[in-house]
Residue frames relative to the residue before (quaternion, step in Angstrom):
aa qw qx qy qz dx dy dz
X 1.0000 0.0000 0.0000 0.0000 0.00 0.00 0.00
X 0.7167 0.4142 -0.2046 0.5225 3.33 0.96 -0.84
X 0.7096 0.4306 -0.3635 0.4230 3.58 0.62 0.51
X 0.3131 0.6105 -0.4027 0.6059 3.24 2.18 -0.45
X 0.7103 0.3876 -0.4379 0.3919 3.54 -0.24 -1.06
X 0.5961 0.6904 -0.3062 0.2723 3.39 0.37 -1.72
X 0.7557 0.4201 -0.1093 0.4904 3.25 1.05 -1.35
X 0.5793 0.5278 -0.3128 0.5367 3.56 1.37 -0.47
X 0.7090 0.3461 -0.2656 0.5540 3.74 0.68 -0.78
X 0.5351 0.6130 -0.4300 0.3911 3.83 1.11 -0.28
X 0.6169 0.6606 -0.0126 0.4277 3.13 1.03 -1.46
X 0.6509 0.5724 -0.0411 0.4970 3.12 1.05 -1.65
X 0.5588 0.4852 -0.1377 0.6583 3.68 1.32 -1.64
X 0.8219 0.3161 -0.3799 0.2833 3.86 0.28 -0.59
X 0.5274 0.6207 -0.2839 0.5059 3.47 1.53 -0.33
X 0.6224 0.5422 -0.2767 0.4921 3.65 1.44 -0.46
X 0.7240 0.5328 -0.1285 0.4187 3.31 1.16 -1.10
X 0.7548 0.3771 -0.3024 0.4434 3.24 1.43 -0.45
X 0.5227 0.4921 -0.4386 0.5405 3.56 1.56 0.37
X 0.1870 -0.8730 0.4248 0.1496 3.34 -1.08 0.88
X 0.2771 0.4094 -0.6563 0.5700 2.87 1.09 1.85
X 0.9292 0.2366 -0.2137 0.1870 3.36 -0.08 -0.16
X 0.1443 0.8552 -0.3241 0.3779 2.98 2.07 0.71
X 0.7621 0.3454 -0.2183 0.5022 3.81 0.62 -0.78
X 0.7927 0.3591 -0.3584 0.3379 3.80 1.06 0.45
X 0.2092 0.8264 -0.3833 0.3555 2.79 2.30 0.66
X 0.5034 0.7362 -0.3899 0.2292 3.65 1.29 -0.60
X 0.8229 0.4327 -0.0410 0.3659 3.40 1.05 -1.30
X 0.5415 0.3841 -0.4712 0.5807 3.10 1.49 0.60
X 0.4118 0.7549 -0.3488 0.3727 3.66 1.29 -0.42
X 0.7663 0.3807 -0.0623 0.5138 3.02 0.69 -1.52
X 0.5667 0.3335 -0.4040 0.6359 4.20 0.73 -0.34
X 0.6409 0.5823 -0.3893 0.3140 3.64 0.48 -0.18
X 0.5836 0.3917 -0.2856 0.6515 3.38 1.24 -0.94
X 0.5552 0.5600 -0.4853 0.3776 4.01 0.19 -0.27
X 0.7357 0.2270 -0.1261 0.6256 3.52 0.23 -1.52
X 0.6955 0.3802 -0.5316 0.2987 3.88 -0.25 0.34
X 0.4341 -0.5328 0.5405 0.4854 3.67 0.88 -0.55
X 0.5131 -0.6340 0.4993 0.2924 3.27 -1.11 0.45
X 0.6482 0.3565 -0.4753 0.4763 3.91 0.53 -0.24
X 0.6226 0.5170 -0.4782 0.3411 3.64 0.89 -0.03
X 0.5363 0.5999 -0.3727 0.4621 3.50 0.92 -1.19
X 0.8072 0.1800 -0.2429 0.5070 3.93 -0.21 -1.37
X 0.5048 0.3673 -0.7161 0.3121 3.83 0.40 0.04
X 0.6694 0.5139 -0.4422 0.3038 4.14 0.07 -0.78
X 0.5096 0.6314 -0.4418 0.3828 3.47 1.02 -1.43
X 0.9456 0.2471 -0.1240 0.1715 3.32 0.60 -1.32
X 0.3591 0.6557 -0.3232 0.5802 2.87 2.15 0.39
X 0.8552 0.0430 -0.3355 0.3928 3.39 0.93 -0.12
X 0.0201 0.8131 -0.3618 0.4556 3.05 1.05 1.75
X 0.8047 0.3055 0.0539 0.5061 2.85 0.42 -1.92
X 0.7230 0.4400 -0.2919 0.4455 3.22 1.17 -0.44
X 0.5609 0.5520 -0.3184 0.5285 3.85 1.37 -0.30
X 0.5199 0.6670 -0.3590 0.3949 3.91 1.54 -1.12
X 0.9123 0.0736 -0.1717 0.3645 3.50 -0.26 -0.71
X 0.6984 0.1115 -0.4316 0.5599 3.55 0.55 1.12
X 0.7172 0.2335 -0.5193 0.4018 3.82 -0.18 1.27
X 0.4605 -0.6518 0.5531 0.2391 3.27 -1.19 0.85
X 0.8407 -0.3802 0.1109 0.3694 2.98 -1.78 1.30
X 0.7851 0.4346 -0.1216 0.4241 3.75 0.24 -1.63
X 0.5683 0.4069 -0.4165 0.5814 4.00 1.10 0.40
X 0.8329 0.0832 -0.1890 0.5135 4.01 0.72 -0.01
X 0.4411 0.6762 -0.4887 0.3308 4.01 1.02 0.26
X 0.6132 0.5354 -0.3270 0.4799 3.82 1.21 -0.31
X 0.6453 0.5469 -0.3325 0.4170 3.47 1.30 -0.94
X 0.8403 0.2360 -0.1311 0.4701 2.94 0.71 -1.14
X 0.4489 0.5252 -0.5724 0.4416 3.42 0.64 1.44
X 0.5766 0.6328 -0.3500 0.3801 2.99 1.16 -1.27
X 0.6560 0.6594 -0.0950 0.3547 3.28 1.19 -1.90
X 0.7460 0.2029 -0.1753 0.6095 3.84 0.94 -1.28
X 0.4922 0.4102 -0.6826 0.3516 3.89 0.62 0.42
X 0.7078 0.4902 -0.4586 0.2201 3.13 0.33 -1.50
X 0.7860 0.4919 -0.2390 0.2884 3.48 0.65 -1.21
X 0.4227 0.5010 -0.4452 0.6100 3.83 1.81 0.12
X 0.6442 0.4886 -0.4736 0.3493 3.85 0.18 -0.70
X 0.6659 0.4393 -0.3546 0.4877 3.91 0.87 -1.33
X 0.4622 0.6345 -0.4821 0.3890 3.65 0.76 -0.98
X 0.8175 0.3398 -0.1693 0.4330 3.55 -0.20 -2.08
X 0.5210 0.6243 -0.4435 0.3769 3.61 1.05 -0.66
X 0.6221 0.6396 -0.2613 0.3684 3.47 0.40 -1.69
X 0.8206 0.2582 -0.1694 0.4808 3.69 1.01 -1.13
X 0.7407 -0.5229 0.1897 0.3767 3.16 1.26 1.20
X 0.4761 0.6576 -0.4823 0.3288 3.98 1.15 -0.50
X 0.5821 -0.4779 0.5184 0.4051 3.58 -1.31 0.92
X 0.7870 -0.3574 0.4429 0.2384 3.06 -2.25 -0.62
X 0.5958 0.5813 -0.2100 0.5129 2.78 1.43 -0.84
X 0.7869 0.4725 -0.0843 0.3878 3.27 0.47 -1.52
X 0.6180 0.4546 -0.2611 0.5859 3.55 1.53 -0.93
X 0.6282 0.5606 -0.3891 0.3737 3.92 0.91 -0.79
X 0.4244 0.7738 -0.2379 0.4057 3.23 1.73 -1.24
X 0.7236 0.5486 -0.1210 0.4011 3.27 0.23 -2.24
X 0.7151 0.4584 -0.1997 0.4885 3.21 0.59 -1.90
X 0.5989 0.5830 -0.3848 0.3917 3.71 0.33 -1.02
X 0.7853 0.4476 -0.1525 0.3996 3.36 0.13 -1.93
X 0.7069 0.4010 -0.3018 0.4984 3.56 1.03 -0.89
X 0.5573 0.6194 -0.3890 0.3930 3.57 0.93 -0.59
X 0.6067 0.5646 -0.2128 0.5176 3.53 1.03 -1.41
X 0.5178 0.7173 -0.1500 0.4415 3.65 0.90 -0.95
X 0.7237 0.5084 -0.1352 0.4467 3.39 0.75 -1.64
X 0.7986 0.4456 -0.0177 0.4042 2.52 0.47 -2.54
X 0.5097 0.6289 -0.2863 0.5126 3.68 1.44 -0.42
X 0.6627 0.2807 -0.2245 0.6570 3.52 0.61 -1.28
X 0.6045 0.3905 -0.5568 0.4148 4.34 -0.36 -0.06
X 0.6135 0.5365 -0.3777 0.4394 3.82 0.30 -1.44
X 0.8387 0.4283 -0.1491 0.3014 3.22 0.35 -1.08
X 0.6259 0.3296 -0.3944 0.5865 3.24 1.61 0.31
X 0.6479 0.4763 -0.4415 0.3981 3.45 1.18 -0.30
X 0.2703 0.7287 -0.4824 0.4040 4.12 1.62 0.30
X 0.6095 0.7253 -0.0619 0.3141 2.82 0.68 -2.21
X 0.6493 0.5210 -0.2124 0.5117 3.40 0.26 -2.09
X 0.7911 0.5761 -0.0419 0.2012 3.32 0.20 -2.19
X 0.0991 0.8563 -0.4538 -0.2260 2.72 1.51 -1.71
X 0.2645 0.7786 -0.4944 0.2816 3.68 0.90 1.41
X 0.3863 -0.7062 0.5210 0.2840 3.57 -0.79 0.88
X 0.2553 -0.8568 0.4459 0.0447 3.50 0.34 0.98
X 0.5903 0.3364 -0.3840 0.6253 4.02 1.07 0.42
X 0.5045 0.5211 -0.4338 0.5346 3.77 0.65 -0.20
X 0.6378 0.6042 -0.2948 0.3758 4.01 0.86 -1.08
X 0.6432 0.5240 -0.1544 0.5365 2.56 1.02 -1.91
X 0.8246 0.2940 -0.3030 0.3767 3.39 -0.53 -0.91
X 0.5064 0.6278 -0.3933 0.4413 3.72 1.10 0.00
X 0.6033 0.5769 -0.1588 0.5273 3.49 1.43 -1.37
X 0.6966 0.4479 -0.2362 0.5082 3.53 0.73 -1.54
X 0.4075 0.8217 -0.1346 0.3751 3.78 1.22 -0.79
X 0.8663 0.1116 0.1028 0.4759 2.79 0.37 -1.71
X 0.6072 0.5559 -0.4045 0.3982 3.07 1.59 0.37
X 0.6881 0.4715 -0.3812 0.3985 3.02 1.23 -0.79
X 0.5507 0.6489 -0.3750 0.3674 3.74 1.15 -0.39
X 0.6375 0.5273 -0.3651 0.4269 2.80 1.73 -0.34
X 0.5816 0.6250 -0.2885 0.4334 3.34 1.21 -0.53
X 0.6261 0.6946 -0.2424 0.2585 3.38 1.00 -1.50
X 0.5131 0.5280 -0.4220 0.5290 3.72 1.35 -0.07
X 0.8739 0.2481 -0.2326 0.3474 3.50 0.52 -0.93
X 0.5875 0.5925 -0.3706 0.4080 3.30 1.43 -1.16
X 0.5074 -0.5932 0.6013 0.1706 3.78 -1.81 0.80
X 0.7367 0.4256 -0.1642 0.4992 3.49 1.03 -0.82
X 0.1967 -0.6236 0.7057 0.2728 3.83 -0.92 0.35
X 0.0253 -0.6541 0.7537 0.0593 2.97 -2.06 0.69
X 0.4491 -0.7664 0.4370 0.1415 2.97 -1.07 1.65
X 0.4524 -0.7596 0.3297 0.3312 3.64 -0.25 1.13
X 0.6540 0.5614 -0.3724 0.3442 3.60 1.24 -0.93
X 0.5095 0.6366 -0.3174 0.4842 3.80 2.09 -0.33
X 0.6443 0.4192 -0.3762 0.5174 3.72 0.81 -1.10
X 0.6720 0.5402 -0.3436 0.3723 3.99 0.91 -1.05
X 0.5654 0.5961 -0.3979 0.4083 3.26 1.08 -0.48
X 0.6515 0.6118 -0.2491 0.3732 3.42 1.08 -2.02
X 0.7497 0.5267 -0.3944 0.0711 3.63 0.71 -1.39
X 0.4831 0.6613 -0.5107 0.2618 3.81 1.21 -0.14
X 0.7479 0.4202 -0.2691 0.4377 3.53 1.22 -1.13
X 0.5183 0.6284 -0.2562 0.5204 3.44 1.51 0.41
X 0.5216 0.4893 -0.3475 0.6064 3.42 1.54 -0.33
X 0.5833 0.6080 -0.3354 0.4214 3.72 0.59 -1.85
X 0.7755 0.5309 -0.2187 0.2626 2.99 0.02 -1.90
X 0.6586 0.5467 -0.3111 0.4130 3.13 1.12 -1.38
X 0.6003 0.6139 -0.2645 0.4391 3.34 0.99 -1.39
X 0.5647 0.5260 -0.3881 0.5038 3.81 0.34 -1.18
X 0.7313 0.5019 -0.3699 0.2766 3.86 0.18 -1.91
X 0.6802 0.4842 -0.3105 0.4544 3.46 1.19 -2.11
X 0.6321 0.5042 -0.4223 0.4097 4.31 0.66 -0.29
X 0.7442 0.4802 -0.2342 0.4010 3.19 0.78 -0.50
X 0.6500 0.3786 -0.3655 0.5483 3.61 1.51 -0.35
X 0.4830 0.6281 -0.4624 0.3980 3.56 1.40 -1.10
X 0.8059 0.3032 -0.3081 0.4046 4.03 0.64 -0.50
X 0.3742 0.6675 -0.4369 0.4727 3.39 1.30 0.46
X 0.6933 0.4972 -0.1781 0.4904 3.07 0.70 -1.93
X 0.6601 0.4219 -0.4098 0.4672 4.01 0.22 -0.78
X 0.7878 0.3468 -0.3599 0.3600 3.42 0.39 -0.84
X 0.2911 0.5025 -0.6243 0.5225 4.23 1.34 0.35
X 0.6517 0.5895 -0.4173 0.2317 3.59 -0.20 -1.38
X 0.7140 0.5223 -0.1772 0.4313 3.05 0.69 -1.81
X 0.6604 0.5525 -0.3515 0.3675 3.13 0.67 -1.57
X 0.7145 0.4593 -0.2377 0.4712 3.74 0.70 -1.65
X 0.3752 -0.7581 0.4752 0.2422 3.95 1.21 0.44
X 0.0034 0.7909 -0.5093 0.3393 3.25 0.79 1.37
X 0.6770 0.1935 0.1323 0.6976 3.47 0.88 -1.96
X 0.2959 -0.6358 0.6420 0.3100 3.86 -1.01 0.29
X 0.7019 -0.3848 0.4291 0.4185 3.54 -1.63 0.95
X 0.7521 0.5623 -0.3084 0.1520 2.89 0.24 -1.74
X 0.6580 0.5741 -0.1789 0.4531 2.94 1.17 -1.02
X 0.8173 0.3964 -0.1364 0.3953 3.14 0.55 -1.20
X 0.8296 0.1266 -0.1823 0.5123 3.21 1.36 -0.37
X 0.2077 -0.7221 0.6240 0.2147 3.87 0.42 1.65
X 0.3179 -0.8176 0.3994 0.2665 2.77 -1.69 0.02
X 0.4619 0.3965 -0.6392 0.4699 2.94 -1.91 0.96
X 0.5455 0.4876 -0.5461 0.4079 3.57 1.03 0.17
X 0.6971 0.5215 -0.3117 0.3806 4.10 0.25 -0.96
X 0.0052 -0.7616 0.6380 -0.1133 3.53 -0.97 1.41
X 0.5229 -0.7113 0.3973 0.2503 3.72 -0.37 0.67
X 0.2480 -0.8532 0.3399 0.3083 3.59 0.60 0.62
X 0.4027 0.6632 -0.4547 0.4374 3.50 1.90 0.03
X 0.5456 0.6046 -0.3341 0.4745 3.66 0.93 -0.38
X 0.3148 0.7588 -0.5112 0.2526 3.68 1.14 -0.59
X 0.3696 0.6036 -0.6817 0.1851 3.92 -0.92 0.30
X 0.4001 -0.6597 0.6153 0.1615 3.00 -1.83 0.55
X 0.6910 -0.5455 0.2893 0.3759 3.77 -0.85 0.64
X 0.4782 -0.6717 0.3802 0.4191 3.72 -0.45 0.35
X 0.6292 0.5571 -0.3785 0.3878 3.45 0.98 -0.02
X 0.5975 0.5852 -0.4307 0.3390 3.35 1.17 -0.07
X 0.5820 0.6492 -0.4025 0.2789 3.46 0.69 -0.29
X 0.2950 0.7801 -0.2755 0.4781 3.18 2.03 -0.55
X 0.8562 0.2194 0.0044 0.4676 3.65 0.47 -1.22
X 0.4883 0.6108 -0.3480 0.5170 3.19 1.46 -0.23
X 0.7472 0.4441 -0.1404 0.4741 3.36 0.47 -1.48
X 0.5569 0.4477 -0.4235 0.5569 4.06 1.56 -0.35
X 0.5710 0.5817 -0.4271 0.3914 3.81 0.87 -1.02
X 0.8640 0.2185 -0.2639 0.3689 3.73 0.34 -1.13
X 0.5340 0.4693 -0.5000 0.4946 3.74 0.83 0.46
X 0.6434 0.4336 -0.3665 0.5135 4.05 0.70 -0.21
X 0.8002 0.3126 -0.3542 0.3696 3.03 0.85 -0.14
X 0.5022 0.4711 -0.4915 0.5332 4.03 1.78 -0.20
X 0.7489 0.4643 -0.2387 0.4083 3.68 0.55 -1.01
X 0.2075 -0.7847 0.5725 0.1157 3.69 -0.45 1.47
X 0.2609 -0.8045 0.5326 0.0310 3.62 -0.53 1.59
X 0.2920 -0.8792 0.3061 0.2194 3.51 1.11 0.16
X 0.2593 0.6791 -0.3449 0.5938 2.98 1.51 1.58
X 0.1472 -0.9145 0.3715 0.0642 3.09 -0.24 1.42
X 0.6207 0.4359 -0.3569 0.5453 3.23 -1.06 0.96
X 0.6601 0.4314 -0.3920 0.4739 4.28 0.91 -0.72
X 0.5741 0.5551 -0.3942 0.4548 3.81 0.69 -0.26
X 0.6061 0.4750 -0.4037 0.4940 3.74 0.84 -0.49
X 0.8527 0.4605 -0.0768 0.2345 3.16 0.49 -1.47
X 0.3748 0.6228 -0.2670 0.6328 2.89 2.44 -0.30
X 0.8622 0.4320 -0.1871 0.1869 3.45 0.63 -0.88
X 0.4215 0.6519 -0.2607 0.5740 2.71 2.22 -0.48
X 0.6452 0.5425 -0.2767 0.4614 3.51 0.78 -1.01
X 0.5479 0.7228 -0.1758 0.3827 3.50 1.28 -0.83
X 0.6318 0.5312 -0.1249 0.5505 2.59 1.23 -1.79
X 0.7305 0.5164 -0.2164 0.3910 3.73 0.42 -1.33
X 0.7229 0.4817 -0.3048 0.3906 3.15 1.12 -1.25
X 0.5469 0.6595 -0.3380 0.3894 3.87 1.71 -0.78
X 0.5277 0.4099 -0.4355 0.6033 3.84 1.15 -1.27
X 0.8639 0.2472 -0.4139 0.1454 3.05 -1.20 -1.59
X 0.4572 0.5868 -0.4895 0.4549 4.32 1.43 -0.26
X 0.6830 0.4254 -0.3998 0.4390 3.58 0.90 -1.08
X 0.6667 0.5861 -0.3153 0.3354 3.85 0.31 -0.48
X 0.5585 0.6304 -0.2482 0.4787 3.14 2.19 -0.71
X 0.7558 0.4614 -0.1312 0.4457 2.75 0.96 -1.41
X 0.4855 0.5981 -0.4850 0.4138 3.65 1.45 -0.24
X 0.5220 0.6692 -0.3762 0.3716 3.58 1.44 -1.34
X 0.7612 0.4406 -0.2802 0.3846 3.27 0.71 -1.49
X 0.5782 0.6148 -0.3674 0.3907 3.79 0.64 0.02
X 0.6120 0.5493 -0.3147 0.4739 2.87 1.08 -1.74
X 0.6348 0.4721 -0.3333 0.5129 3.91 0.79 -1.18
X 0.5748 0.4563 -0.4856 0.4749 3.98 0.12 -0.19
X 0.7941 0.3545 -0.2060 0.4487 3.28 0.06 -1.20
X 0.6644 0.4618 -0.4576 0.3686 3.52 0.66 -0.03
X 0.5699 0.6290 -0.2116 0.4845 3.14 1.36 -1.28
X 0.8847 0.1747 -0.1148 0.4166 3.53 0.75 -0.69
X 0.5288 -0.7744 0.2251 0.2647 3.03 1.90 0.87
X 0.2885 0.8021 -0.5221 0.0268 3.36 1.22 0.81
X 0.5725 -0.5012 0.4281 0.4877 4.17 -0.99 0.68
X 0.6018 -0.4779 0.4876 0.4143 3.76 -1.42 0.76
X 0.8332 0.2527 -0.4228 0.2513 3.77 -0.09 -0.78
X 0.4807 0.5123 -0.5153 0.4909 3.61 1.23 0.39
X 0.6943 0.4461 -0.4081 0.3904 3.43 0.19 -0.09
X 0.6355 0.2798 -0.3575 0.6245 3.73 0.95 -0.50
X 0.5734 0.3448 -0.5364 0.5144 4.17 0.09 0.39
X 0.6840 0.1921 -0.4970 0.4983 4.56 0.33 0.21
X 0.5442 0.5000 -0.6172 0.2700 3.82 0.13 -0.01
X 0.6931 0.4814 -0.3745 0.3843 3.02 0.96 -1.04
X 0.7070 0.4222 -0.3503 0.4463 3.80 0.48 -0.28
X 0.4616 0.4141 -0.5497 0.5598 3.86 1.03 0.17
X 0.7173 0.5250 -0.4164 0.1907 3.70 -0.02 -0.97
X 0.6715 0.5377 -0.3094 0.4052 3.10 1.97 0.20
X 0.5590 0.2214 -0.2491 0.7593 3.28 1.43 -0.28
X 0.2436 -0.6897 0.6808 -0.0390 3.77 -0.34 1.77
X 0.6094 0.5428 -0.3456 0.4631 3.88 1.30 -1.26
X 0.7339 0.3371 -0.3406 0.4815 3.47 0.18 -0.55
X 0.5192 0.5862 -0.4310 0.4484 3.73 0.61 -0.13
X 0.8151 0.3529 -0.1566 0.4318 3.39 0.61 -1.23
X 0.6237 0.5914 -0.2963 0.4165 3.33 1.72 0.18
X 0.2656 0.7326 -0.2071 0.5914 2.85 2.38 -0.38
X 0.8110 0.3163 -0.1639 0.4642 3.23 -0.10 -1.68
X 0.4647 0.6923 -0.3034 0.4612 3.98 1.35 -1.12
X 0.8865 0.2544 -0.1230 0.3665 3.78 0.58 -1.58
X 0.3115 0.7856 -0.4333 0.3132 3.04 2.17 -0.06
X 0.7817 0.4403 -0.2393 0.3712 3.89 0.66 -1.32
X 0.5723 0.2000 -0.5779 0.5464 3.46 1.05 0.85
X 0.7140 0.5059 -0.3888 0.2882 4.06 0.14 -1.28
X 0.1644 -0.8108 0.5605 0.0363 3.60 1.05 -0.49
X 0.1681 -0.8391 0.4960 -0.1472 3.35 1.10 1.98
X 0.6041 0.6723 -0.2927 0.3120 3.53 0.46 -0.73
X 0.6850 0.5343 -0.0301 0.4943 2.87 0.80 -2.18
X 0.4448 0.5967 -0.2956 0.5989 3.51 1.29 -0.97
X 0.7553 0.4033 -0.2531 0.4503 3.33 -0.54 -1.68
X 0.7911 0.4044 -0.2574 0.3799 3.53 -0.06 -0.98
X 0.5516 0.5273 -0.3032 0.5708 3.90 1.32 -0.30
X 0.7264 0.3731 -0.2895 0.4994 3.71 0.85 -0.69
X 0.7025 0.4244 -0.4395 0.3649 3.41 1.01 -0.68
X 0.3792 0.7408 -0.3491 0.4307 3.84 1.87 -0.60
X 0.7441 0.4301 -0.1648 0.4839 3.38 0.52 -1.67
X 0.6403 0.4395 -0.3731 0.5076 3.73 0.70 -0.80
X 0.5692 0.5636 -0.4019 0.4437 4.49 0.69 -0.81
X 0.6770 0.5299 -0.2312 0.4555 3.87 1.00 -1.73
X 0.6408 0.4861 -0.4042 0.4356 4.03 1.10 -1.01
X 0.6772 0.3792 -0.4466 0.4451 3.76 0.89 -1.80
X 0.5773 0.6142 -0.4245 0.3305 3.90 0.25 -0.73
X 0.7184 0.4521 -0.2274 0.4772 3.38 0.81 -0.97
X 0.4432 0.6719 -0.2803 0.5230 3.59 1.44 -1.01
X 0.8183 0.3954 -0.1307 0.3961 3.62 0.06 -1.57
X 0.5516 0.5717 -0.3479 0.4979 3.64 1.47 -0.67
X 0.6653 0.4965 -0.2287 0.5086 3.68 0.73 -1.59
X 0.6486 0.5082 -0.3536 0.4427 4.04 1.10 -0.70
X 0.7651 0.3957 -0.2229 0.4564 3.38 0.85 -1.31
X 0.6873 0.5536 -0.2728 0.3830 3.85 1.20 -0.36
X 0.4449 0.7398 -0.0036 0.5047 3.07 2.33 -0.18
X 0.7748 0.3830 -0.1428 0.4824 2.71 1.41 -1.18
């Protein structure tokens, strides 16, 4: 029964992944998928249908699957041996990048395709496509520069809903907890925080990148980082809401009526998440929500001792 599923939500994850609207929530059937298949089942398919999509579709008809496919399955991997969220997203990321680096790069090879000539042909023709309506020019050799931290980034988003999305699953008892979450495997993603040492680089990423050091090549690379450091602050800082609103009980449809309005100013979100590593909102939240439990408690003593 539990491999029937496996294969339904496997399946399910591959029909998500090849639409690119719907490619970044492919994560969370991915992941319950590697659970109930077993893990030599999950990558024997990953890669059977891998190899079969490699030599007659080009990169951008199967490069979403099979990210979608080896984050989810590095996260359950690193998960399994206990590493936080942090640390297992890490793993998965770096090794995922890894893969998909060493496949492209034999499937260059195979091809023998000049693969910036592509790119800039792609980048090209979108913006020409834009250029009737858009007010602004964008300079194509700027968006070409952007697209590594635009891959990442993407990748980071589809890990982060892919564990949203499993836990709807779960929730709608689709998959049993049990299953899906052994334990020691379930961390509250309101916990989210990045290591204190990252700010260290964060804070080099956005002066190298306002401040033009006339050194070529650190301004890309400052900026990509830039880019990376804004999502994964914004993702903090989503953490830090979620904790407001739990702490202060806000009803579900107020909460889904401010996500949507942070998701427009993503900048202020990620400045949130940016000011979190000195104000340490949380800790806050959780003292006020302490102090507010000790008043009704106290309240209810003075009522019942009254009477």
């Amino acid at each position: 029964m539990n491999f029937k599923r496996g294969l339904v939500l496997f399946f399910t994850a591959i029909v998500l992944a090849a639409m690119p609207l719907t490619f970044l929530l492919a994560g969370g059937p991915m992941m319950l998928g590697r659970k109930l298949l077993g893990r030599f089942s999950y990558y024997g398919l990953l890669t059977a249908i891998v190899a079969a999509l490699l030599p007659v579709l080009e990169p951008q008809y199967w490069i979403g699957f099979i990210a979608v496919g080896l984050l989810a399955g590095f996260f359950v991997e690193a998960k399994n041996f206990k590493a936080s969220h942090v640390n297992a997203g890490l793993i998965s990321l770096l090794s995922s990048c890894g893969v998909i680096g060493i496949t492209t790069g034999l499937w260059i090879q195979y091809k023998k395709i000049d693969v910036m000539a592509k790119l800039r042909a792609y980048v090209e023709e979108y913006l020409n496509s834009l250029s009737s309506s858009a007010s602004v020019q964008i300079d194509a050799e700027l968006l070409l520069s952007q697209i590594p931290s635009g891959i990442i980034g993407a990748m980071i988003a589809a890990l982060w809903l892919g564990i949203l999305v499993e836990r709807f699953i779960v929730r709608n008892r689709w998959v049993s907890r049990e299953l899906a979450y052994p334990e020691g495997y379930e961390e509250d993603l309101i916990n989210f925080k990045l290591p204190e040492w990252s700010i260290w680089p964060s804070l080099a990423a956005v002066l190298f990148t306002f401040v033009d050091l006339k050194m070529p090549g650190i301004k890309e690379i400052s900026s990509n980082v830039f880019n990376l450091v804004v999502i994964i602050y914004f993702l903090q800082g989503l953490a830090v809401i979620s904790s407001f609103f739990r702490h202060h009980k806000v009803a579900t449809f107020w909460q889904v009526l401010w996500y949507f309005m942070f998701m427009q100013v993503h900048v202020l979100v990620s400045m949130i998440g940016f000011a979190d590593y000195w104000l340490d909102f949380r800790t806050k939240f959780l003292s006020q929500g302490q102090e507010l439990k000790n008043k009704k408690v106290r309240n209810k003593n003075e009522s019942d001792s009254s009477k």
